[in-house]
C-alpha positions as CSV (number, residue, x, y, z in Angstrom):
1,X,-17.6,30.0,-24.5
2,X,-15.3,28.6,-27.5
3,X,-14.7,31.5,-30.1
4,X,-13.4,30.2,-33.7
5,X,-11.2,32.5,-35.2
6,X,-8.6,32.9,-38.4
7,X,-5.0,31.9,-36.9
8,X,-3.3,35.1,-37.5
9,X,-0.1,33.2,-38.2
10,X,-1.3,29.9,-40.7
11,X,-4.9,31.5,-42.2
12,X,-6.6,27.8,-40.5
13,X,-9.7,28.5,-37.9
14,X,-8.4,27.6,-34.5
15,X,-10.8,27.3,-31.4
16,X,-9.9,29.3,-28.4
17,X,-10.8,28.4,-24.6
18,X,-10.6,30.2,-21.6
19,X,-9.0,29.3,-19.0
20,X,-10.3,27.1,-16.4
21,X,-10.9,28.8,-12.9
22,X,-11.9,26.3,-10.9
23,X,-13.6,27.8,-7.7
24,X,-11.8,25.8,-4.9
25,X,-8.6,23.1,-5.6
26,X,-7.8,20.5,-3.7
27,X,-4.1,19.5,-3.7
28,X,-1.9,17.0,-1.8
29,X,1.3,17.1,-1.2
30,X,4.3,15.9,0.5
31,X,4.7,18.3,3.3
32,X,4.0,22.1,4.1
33,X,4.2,24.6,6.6
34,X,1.4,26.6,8.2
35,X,1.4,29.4,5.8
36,X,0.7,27.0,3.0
37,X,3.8,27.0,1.6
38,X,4.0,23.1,-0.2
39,X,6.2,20.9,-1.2
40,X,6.1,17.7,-3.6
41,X,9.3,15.4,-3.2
42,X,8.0,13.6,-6.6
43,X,6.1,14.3,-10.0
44,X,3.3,16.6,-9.0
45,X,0.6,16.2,-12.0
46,X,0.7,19.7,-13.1
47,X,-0.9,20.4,-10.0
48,X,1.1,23.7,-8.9
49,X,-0.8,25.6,-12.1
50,X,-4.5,24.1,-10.6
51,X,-3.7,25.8,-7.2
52,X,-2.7,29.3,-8.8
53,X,-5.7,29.0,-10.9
54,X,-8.4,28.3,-8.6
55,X,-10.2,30.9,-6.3
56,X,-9.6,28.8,-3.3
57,X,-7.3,26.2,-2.5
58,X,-6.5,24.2,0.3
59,X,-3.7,22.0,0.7
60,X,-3.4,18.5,2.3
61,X,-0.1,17.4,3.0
62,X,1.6,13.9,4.6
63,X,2.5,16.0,6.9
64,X,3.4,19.8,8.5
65,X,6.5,21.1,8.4
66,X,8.0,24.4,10.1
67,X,8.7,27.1,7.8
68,X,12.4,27.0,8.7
69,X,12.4,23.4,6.8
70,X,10.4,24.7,3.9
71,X,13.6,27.2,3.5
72,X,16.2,24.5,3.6
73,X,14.6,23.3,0.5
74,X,13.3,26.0,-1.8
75,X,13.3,24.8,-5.0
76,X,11.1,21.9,-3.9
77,X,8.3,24.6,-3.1
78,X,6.0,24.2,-6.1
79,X,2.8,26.3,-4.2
80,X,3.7,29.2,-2.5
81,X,1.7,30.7,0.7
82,X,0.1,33.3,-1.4
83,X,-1.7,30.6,-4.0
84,X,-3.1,29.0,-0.6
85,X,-6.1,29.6,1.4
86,X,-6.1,26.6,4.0
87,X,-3.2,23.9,5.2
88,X,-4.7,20.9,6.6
89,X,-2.6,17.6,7.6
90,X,-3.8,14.1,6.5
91,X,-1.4,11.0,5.7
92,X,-2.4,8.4,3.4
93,X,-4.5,11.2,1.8
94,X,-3.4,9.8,-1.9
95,X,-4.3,6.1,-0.8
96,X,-5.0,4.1,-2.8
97,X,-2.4,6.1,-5.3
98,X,1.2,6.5,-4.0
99,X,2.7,9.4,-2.5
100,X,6.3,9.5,-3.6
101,X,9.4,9.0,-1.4
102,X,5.9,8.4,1.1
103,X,4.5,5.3,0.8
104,X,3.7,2.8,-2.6
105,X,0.4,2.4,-4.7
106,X,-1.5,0.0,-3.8
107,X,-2.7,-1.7,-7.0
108,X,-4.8,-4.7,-5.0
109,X,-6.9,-2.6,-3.0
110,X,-7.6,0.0,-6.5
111,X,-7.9,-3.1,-8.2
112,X,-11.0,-4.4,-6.1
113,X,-12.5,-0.7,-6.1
114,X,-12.8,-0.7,-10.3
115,X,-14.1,-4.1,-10.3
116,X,-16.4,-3.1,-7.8
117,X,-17.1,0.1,-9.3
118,X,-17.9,-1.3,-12.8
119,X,-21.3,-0.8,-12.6
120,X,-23.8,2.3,-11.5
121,X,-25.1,0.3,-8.3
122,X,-21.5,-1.3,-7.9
123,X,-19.9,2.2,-7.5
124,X,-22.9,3.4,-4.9
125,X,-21.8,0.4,-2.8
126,X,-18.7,1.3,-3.0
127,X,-18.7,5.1,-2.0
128,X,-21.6,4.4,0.0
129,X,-18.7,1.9,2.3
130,X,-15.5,3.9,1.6
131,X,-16.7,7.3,1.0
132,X,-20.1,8.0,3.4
133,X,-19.7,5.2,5.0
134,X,-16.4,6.3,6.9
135,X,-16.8,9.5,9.4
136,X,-13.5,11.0,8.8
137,X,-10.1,9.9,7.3
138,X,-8.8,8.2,10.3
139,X,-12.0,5.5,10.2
140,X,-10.9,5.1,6.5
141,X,-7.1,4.5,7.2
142,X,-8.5,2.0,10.2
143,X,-10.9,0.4,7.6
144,X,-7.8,-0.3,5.2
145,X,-5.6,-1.3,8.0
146,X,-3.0,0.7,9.5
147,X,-0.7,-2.4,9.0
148,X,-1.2,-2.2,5.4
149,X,-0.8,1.1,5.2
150,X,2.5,0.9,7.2
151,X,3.6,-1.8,4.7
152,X,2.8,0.7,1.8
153,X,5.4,2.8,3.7
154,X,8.0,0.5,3.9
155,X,7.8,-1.0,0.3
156,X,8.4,3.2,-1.1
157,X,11.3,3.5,1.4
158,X,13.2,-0.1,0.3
159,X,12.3,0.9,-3.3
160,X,13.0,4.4,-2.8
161,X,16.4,5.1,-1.2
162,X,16.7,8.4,-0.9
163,X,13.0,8.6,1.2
164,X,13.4,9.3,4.8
């Protein structure tokens, strides 16, 4: 519920908001151990706030990574274990968006899904074939090709020098 009330520091009204508690956040990252502890190697969307605000959250990640690696670089630990409820590895989770240092976005196939998506029975195609239509997230990485997917990978490393 919004409350308006005098802003006891200019006299104007000013509309207050609660906070936003989601009940479970999704969040994907570059890498993580099994205690949940993740790490972004890039910009990460404010997305470190979304896991400590939400009653659940489960990371994905491009991959897991042992603990001992998550302590060689702390600094690049935005969610800590205790914000995190579940760890769960899947790459090319952020397709058809990049993942930075990871792999590049790839702007023709996003560009096919919004024209395709344009309209109400456009976009029920669409999830209907990518979404439903795809038993888990390794018949959707086969459905986009694993050679293009590969490619997105090596475009972010040329581009990207520092990637591994």
């Amino acid at each position: 519920m919004i409350r308006v009330i005098d802003d006891p520091y200019g006299g104007k009204k000013v509309a207050l908001v609660p906070a936003a508690i989601p009940d479970v956040a999704i969040v994907h990252v570059n890498r993580a151990d099994m205690l949940g502890n993740a790490q972004y190697l890039g910009f990460s969307s404010n997305a470190e706030n979304i896991a400590r605000a939400a009653k659940k959250t489960i990371i994905t990640c491009e991959e897991i990574i042992s603990t001992d690696d998550i302590k060689k670089a702390p600094n690049s630990t935005t969610i800590p274990q205790y914000a995190v409820d579940a760890v769960v590895e899947v790459p090319y989770c952020s397709h058809p968006w990049n993942m930075c240092y990871a792999y590049a976005y790839d702007l023709p196939f996003h560009m096919e899904m919004m024209a395709e998506i344009e309209t109400g029975d456009g976009f029920k195609r669409w999830i209907d074939s990518w979404a439903f239509g795809c038993k888990d997230h390794e018949e959707y990485c086969e459905k986009v090709g694993w050679g293009r997917l590969r490619k997105l990978t090596q475009i972010e490393r040329k581009f990207c020098k520092c990637a591994s």
